[in-house]
N, CA, C, O and CB atoms as a CASP TS submission, in Angstrom:
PFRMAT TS
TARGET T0000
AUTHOR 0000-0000-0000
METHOD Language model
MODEL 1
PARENT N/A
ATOM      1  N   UNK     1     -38.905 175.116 173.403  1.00  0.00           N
ATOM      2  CA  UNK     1     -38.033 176.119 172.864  1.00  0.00           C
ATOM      3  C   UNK     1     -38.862 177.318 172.436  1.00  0.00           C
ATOM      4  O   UNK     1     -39.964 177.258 171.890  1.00  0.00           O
ATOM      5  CB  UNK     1     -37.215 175.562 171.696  1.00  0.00           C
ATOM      6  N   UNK     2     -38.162 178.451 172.766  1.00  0.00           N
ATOM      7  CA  UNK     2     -38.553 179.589 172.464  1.00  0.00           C
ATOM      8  C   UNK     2     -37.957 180.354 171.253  1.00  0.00           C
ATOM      9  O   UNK     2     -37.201 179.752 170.491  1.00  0.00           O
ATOM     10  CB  UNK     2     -38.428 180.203 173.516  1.00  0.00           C
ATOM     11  N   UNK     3     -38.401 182.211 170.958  1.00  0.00           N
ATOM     12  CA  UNK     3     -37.774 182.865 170.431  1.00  0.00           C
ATOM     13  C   UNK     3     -37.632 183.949 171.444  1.00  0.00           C
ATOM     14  O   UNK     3     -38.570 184.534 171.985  1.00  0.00           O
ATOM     15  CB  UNK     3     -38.215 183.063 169.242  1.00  0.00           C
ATOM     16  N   UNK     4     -36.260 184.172 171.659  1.00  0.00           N
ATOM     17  CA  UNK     4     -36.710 185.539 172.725  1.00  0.00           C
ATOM     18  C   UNK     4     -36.449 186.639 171.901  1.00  0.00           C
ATOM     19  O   UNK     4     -36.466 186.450 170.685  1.00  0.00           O
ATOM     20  CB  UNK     4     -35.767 185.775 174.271  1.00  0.00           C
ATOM     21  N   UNK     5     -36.165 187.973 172.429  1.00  0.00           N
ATOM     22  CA  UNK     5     -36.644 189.242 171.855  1.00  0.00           C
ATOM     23  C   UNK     5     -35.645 189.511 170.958  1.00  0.00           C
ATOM     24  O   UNK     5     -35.942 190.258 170.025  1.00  0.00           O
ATOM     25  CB  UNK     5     -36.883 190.402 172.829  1.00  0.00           C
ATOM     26  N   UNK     6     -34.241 188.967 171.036  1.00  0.00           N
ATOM     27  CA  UNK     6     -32.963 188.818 169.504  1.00  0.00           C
ATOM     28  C   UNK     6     -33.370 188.145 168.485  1.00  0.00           C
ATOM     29  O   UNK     6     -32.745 188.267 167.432  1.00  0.00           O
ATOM     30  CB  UNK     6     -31.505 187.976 169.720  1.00  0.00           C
ATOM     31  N   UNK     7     -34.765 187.085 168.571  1.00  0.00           N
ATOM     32  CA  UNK     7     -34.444 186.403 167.661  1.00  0.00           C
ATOM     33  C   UNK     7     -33.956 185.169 167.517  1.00  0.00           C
ATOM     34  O   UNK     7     -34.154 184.486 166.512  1.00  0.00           O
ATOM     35  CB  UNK     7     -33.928 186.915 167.259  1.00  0.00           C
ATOM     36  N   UNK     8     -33.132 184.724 168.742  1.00  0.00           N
ATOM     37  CA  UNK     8     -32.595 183.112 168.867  1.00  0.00           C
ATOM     38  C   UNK     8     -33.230 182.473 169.348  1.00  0.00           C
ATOM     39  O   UNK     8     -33.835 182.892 170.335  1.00  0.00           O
ATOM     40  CB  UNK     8     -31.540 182.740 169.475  1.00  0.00           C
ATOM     41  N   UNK     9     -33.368 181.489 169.015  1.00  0.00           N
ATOM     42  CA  UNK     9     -34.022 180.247 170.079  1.00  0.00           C
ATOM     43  C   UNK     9     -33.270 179.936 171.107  1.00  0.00           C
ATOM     44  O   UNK     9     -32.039 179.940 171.126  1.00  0.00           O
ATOM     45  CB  UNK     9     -34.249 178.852 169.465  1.00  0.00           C
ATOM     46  N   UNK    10     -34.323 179.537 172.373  1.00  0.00           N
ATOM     47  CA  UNK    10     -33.906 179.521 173.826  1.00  0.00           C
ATOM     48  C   UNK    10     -34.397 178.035 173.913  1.00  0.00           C
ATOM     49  O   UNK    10     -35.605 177.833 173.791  1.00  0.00           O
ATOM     50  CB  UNK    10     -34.662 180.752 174.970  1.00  0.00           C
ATOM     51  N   UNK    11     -33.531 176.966 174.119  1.00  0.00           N
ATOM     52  CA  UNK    11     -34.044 175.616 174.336  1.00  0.00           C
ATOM     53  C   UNK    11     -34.583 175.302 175.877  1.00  0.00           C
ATOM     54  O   UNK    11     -34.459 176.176 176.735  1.00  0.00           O
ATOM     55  CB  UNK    11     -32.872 174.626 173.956  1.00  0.00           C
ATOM     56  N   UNK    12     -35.159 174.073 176.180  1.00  0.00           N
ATOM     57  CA  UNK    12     -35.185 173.945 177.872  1.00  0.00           C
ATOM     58  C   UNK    12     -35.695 174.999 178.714  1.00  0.00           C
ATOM     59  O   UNK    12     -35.320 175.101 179.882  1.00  0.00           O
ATOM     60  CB  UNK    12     -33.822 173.792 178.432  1.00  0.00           C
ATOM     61  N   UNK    13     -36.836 176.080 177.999  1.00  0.00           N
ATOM     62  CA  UNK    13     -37.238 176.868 178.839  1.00  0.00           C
ATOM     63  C   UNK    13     -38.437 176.590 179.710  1.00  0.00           C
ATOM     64  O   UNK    13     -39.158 175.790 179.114  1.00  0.00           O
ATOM     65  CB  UNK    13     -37.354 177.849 178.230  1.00  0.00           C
ATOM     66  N   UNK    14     -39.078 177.017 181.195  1.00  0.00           N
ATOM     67  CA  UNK    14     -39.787 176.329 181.600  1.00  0.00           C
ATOM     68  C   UNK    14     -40.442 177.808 182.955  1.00  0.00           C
ATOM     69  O   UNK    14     -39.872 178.614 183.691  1.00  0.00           O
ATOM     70  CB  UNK    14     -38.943 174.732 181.971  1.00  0.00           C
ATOM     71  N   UNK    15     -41.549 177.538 182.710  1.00  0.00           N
ATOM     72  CA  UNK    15     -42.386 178.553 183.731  1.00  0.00           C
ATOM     73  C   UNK    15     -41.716 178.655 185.192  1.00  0.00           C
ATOM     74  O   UNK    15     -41.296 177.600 185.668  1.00  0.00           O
ATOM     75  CB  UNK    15     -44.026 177.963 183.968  1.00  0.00           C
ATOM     76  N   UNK    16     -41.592 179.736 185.877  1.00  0.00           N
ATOM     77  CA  UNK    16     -41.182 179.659 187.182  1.00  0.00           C
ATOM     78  C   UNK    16     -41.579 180.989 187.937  1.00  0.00           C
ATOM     79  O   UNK    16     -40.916 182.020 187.817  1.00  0.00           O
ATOM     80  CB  UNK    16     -39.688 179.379 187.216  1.00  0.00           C
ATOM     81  N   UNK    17     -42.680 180.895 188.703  1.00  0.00           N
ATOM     82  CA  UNK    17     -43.397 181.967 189.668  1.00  0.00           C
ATOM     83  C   UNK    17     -43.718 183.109 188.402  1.00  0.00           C
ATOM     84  O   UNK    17     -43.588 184.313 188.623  1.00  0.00           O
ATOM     85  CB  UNK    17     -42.197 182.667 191.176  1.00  0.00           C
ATOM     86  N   UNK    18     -44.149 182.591 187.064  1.00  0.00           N
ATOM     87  CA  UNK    18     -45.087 183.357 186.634  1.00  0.00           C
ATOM     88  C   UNK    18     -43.664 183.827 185.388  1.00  0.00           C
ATOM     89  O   UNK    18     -43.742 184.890 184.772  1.00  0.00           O
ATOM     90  CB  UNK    18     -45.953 184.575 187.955  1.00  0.00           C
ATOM     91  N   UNK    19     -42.912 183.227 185.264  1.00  0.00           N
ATOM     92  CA  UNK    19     -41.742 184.130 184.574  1.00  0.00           C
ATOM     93  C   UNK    19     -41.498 183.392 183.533  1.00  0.00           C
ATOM     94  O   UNK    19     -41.240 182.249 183.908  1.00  0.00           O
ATOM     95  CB  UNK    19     -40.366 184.430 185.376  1.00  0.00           C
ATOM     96  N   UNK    20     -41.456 183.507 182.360  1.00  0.00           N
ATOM     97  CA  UNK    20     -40.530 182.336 181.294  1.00  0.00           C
ATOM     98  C   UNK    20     -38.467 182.510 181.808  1.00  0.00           C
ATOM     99  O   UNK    20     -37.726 183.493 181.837  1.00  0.00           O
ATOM    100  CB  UNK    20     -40.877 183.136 178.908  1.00  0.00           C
ATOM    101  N   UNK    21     -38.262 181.220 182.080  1.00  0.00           N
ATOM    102  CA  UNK    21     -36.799 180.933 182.374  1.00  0.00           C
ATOM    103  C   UNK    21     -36.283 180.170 181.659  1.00  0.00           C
ATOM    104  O   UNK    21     -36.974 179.292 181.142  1.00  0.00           O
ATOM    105  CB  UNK    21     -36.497 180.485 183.492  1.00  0.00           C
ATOM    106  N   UNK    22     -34.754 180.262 181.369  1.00  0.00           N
ATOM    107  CA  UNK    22     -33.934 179.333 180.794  1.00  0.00           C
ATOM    108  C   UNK    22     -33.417 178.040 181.412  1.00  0.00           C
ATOM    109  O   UNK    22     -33.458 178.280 182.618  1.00  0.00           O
ATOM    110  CB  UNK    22     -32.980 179.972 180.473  1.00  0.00           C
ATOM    111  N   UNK    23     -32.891 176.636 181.234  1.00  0.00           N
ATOM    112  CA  UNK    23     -32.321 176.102 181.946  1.00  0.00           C
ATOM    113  C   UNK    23     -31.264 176.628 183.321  1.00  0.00           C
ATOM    114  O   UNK    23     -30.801 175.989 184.266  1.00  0.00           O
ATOM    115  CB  UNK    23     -31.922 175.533 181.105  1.00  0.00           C
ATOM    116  N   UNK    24     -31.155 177.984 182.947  1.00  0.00           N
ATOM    117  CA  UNK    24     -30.105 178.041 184.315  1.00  0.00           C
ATOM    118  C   UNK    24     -31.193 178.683 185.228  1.00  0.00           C
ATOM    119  O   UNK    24     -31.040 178.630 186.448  1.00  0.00           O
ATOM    120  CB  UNK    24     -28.438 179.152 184.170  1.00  0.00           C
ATOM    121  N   UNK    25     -32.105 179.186 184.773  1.00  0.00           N
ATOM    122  CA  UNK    25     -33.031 180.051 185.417  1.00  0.00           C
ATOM    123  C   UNK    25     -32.672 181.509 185.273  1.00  0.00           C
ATOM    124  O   UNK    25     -32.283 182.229 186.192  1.00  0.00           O
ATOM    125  CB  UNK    25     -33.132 179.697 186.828  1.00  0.00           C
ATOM    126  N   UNK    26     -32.817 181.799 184.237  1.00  0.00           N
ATOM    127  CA  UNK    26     -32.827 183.361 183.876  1.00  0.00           C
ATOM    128  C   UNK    26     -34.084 183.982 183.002  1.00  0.00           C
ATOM    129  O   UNK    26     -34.628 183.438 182.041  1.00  0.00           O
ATOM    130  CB  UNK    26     -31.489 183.654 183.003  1.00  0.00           C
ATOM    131  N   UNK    27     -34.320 184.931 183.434  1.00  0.00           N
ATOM    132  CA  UNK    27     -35.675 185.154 182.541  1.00  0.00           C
ATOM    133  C   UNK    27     -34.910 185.076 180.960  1.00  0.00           C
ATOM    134  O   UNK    27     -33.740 185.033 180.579  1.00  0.00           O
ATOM    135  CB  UNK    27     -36.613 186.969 182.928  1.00  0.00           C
ATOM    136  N   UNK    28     -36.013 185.084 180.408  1.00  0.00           N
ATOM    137  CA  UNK    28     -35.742 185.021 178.741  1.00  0.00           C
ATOM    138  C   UNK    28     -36.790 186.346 178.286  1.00  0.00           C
ATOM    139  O   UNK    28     -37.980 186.484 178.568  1.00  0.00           O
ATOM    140  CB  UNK    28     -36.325 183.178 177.869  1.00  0.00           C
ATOM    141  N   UNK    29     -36.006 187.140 177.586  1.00  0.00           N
ATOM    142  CA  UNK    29     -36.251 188.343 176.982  1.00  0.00           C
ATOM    143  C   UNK    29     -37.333 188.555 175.988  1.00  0.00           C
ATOM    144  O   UNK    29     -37.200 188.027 174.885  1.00  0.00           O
ATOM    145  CB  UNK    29     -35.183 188.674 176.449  1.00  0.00           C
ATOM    146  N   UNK    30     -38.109 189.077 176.178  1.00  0.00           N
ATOM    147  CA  UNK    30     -39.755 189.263 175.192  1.00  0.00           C
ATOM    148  C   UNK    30     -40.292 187.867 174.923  1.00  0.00           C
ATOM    149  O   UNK    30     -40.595 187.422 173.817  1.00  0.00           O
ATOM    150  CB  UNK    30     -39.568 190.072 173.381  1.00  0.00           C
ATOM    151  N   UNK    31     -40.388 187.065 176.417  1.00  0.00           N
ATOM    152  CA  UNK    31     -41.561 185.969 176.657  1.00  0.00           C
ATOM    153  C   UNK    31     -42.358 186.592 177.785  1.00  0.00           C
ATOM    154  O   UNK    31     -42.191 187.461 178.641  1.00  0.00           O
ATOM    155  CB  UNK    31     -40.989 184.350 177.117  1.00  0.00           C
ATOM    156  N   UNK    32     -43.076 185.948 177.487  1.00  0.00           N
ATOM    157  CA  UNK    32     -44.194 186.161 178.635  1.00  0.00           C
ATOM    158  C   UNK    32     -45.024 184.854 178.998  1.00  0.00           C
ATOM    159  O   UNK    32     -45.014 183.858 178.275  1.00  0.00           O
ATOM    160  CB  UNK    32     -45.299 187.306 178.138  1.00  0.00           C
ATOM    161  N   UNK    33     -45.819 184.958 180.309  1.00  0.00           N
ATOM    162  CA  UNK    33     -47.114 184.083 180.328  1.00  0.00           C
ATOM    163  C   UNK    33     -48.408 184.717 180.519  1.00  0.00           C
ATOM    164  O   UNK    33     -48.828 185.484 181.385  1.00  0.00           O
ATOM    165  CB  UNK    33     -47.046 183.113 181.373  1.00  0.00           C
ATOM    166  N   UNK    34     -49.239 183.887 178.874  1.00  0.00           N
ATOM    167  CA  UNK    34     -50.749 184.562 179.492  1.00  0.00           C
ATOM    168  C   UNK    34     -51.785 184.252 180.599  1.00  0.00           C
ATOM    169  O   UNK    34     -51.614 183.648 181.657  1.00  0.00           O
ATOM    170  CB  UNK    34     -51.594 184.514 178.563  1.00  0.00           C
ATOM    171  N   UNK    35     -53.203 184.969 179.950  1.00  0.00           N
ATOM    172  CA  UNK    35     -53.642 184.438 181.499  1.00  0.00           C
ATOM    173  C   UNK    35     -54.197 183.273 181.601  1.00  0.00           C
ATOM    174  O   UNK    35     -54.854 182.937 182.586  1.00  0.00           O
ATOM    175  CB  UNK    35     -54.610 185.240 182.197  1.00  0.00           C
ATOM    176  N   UNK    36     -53.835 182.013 179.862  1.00  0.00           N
ATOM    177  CA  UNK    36     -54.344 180.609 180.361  1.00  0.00           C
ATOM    178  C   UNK    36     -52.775 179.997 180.464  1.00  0.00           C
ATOM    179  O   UNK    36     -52.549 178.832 180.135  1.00  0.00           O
ATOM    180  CB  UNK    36     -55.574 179.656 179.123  1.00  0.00           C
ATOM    181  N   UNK    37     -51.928 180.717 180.855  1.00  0.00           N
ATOM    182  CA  UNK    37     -50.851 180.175 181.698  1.00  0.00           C
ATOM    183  C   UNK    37     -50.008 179.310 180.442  1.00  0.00           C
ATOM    184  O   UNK    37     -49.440 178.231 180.613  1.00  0.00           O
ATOM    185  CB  UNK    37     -51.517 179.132 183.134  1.00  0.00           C
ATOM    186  N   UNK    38     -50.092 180.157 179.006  1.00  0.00           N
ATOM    187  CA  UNK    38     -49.429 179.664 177.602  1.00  0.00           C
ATOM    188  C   UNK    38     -48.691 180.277 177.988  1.00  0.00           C
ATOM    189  O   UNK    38     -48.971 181.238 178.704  1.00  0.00           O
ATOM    190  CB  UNK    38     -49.841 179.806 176.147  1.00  0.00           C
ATOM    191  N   UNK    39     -47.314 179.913 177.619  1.00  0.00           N
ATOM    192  CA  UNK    39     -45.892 180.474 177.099  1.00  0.00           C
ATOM    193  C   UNK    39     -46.389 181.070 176.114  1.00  0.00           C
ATOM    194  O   UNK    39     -47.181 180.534 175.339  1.00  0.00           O
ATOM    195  CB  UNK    39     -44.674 179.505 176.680  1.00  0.00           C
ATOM    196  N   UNK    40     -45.812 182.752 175.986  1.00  0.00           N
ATOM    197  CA  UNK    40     -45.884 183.839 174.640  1.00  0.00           C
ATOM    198  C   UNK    40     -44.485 184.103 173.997  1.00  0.00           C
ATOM    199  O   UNK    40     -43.674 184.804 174.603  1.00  0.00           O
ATOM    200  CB  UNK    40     -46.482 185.439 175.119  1.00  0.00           C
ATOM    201  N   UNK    41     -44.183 183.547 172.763  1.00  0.00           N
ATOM    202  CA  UNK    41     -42.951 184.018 172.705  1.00  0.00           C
ATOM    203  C   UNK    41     -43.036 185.521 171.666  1.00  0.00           C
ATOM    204  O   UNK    41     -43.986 186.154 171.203  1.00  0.00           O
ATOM    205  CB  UNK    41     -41.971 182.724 172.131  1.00  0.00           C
ATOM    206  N   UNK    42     -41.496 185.691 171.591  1.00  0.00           N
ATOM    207  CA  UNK    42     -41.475 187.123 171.026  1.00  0.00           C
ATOM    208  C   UNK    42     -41.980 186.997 169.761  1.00  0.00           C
ATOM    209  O   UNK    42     -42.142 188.129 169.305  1.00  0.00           O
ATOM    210  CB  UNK    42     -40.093 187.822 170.968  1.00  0.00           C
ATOM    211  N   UNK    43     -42.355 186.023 168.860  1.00  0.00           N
ATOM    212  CA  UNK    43     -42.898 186.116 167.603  1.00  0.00           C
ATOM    213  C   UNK    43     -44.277 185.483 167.809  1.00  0.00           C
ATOM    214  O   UNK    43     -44.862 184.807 166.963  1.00  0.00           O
ATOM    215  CB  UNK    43     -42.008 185.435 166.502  1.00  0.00           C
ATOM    216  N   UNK    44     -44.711 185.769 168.986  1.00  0.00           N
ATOM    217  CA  UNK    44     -46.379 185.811 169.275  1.00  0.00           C
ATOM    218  C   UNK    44     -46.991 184.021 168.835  1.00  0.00           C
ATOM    219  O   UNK    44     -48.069 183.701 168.334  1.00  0.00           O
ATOM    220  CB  UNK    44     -47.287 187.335 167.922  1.00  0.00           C
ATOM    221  N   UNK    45     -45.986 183.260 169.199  1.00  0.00           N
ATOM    222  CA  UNK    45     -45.946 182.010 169.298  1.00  0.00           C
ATOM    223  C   UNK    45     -46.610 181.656 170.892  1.00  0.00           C
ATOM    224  O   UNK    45     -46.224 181.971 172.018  1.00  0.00           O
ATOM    225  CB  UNK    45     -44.424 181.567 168.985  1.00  0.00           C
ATOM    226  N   UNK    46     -47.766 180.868 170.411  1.00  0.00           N
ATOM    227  CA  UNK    46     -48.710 180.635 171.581  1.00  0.00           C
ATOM    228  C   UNK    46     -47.614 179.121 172.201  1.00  0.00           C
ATOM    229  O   UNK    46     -47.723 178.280 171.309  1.00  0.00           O
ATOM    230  CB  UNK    46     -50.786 180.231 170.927  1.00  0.00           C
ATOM    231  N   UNK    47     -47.034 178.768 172.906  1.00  0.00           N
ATOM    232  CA  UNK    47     -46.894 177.119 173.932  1.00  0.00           C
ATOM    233  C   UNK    47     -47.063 176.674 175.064  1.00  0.00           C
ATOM    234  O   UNK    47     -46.644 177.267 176.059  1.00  0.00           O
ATOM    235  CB  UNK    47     -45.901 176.615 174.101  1.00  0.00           C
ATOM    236  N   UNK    48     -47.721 175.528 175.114  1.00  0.00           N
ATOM    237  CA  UNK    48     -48.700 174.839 176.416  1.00  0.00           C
ATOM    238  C   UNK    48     -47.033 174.714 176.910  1.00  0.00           C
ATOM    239  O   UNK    48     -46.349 174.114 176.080  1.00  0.00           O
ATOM    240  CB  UNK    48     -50.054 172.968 176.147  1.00  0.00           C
ATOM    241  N   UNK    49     -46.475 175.075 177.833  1.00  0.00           N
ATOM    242  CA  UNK    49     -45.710 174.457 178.774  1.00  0.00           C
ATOM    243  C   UNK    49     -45.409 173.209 179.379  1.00  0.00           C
ATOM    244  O   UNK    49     -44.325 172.725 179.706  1.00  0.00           O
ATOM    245  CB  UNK    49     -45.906 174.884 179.429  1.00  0.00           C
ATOM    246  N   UNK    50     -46.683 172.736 179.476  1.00  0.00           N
ATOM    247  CA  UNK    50     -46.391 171.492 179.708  1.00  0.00           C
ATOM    248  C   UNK    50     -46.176 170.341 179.021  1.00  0.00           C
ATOM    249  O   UNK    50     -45.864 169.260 179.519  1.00  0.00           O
ATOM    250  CB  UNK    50     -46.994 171.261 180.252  1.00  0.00           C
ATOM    251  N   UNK    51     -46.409 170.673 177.448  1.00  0.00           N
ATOM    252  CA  UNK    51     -46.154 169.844 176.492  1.00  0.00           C
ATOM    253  C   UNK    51     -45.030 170.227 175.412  1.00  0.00           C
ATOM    254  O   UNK    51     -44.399 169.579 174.577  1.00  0.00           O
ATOM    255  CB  UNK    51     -47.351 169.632 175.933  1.00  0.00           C
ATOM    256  N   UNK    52     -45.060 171.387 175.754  1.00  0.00           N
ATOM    257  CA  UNK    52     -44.156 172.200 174.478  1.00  0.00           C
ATOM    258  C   UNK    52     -44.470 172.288 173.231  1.00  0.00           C
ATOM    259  O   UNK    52     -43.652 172.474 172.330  1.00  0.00           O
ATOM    260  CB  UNK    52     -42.948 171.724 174.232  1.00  0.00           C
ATOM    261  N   UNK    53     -46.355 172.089 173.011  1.00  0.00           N
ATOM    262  CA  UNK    53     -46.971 172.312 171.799  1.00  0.00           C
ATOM    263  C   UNK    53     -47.308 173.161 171.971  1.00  0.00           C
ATOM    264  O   UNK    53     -47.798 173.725 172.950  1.00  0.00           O
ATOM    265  CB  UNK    53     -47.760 171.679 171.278  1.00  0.00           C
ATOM    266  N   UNK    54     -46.934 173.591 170.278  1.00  0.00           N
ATOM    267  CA  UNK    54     -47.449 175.119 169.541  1.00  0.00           C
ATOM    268  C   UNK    54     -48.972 174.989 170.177  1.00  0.00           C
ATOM    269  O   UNK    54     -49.378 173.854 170.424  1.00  0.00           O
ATOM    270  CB  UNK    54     -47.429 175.211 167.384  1.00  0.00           C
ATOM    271  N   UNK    55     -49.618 175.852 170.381  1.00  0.00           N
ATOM    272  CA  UNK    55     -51.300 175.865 170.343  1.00  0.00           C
ATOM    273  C   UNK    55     -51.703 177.051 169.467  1.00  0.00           C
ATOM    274  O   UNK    55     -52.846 177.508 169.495  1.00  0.00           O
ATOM    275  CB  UNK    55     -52.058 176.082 171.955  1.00  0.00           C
ATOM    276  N   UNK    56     -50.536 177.634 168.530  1.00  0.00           N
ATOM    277  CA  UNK    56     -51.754 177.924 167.072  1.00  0.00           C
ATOM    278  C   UNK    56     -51.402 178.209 166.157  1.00  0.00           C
ATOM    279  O   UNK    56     -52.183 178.394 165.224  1.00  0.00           O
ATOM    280  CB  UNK    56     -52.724 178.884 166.999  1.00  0.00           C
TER
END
């Protein structure tokens, strides 16, 4: 789970060709991926993707 750029949490989100997506597959708004391939969320929340742990 994320925060995207409103502020809500986005559950079930998951990397796809470089993009943070939602379960339906929609990007999710002020995420990103860096370049060790962490989920960035909009409150600068570092997550391993593949575990869905915080890393900091």
């Amino acid at each position: 789970m994320v925060f995207n750029s409103s502020g809500q949490l986005v559950y079930n989100v998951h990397v796809r060709n470089g993009v943070v997506v939602d379960a339906y597959g929609n990007e999710v708004p002020g995420c990103s991926v860096n370049e060790d391939g962490y989920v960035v969320d909009a409150y600068m929340n570092i997550i391993d993707p593949a575990t869905g742990d915080l890393m900091n």
